[in-house]
C-alpha positions in Angstrom: 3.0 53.5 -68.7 3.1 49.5 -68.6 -0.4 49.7 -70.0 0.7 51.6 -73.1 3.9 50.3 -73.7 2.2 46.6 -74.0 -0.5 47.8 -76.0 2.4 49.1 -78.3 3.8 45.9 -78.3 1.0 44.0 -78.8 0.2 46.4 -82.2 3.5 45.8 -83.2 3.8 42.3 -82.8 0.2 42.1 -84.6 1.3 44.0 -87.5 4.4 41.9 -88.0 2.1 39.1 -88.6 -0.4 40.6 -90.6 2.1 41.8 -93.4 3.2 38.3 -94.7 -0.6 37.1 -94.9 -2.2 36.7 -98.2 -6.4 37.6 -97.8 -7.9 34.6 -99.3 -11.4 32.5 -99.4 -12.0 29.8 -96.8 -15.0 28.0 -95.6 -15.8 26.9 -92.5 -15.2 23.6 -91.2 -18.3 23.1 -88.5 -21.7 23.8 -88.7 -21.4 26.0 -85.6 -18.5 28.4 -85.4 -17.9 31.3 -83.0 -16.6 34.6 -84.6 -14.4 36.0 -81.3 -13.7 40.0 -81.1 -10.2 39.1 -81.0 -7.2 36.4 -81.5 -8.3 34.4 -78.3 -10.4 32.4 -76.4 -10.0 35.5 -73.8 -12.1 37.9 -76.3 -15.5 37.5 -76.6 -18.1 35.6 -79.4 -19.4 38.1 -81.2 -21.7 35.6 -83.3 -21.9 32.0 -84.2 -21.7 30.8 -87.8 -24.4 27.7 -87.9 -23.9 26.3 -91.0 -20.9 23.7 -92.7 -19.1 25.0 -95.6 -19.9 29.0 -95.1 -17.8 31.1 -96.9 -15.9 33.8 -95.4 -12.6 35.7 -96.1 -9.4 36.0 -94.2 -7.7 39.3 -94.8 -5.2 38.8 -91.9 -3.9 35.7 -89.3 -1.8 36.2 -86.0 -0.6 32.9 -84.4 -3.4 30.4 -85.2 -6.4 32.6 -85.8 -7.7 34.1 -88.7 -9.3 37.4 -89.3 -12.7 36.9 -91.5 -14.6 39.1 -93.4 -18.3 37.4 -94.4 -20.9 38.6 -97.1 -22.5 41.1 -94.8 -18.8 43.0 -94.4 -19.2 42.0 -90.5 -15.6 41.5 -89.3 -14.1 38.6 -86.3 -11.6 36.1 -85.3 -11.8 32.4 -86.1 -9.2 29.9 -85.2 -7.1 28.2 -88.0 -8.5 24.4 -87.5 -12.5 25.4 -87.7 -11.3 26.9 -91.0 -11.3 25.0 -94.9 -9.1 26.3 -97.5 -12.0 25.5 -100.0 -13.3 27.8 -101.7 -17.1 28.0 -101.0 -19.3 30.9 -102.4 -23.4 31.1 -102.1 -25.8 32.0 -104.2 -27.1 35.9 -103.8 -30.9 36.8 -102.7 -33.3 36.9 -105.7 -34.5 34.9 -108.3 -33.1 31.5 -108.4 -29.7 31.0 -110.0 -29.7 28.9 -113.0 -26.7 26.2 -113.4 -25.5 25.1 -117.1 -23.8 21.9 -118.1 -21.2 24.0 -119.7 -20.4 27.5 -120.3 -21.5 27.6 -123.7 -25.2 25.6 -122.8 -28.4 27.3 -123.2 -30.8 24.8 -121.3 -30.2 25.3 -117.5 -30.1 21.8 -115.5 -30.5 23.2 -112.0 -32.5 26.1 -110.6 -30.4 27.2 -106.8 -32.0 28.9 -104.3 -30.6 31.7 -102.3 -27.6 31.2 -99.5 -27.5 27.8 -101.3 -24.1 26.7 -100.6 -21.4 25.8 -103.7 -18.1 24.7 -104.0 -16.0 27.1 -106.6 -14.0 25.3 -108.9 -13.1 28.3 -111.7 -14.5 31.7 -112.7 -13.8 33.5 -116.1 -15.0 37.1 -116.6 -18.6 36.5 -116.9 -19.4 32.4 -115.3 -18.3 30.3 -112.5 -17.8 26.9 -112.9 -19.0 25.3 -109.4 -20.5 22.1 -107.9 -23.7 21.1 -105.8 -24.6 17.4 -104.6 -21.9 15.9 -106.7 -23.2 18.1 -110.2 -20.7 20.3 -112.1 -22.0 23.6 -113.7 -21.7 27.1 -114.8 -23.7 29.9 -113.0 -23.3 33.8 -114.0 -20.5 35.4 -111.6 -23.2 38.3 -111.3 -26.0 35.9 -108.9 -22.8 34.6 -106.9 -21.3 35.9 -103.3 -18.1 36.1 -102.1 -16.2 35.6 -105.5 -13.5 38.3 -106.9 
């Protein structure tokens, strides 16, 4: 009975939390990161992040950990200071991505790789304007991952 009435109070307490959290795009702080099964040291890693800047979404926060959400739709917990709020994105698998001076350009000034790593400053409905090694450029919203 103990058992149950603290896992009720543990939900409860959770989901008091959860409701006044905003889901929104972070990066990661570290090149290595563990992604816990829970909102503790206490739960275990269920993978390690290994690369700076990695963008990931947190769709909920209790006390100082964040729930995440990355490309693959794999779900963890990540504590609050190994977390960025800048808005990172990377480039999808495929052909290279092509980046434009402006949104209007027609020569492209950078070919990016896949999982290339960029730093999203604005979207419209069609281009994201975003930046690599100190270069600001446009690249089509469609070749782009974890972007609304």
């Amino acid at each position: 009975m103990r058992v149950i009435l603290g896992l009720l109070f543990f939900i409860l307490t959770f989901s008091a939390y959860a409701e006044d959290f905003k889901p929104k795009f972070v990066s990661l702080k570290n090149s290595t990161t563990n992604v816990r099964a829970g909102p503790g040291t206490q739960y275990p890693i269920l993978w390690v992040f290994k690369r700076k800047g990695w963008p990931v979404k947190a769709i909920s926060k209790y006390q100082y950990w964040y729930k995440i959400i990355d490309n693959e739709g794999e779900t963890g917990w990540i504590y609050k200071n190994l977390i960025s709020n800048t808005h990172t994105v990377i480039v999808s698998v495929g052909e290279p991505a092509l980046m434009y001076h402006t949104s209007e350009a027609d020569k492209p000034i950078m070919k990016l790789s896949s999982n290339v790593i960029l730093r999203l400053n604005k979207c419209n409905l069609y281009l994201c304007e975003v930046a690599y090694n100190k270069r600001r450029g446009w690249v089509s919203k469609s070749r782009l991952l974890m972007v609304e």
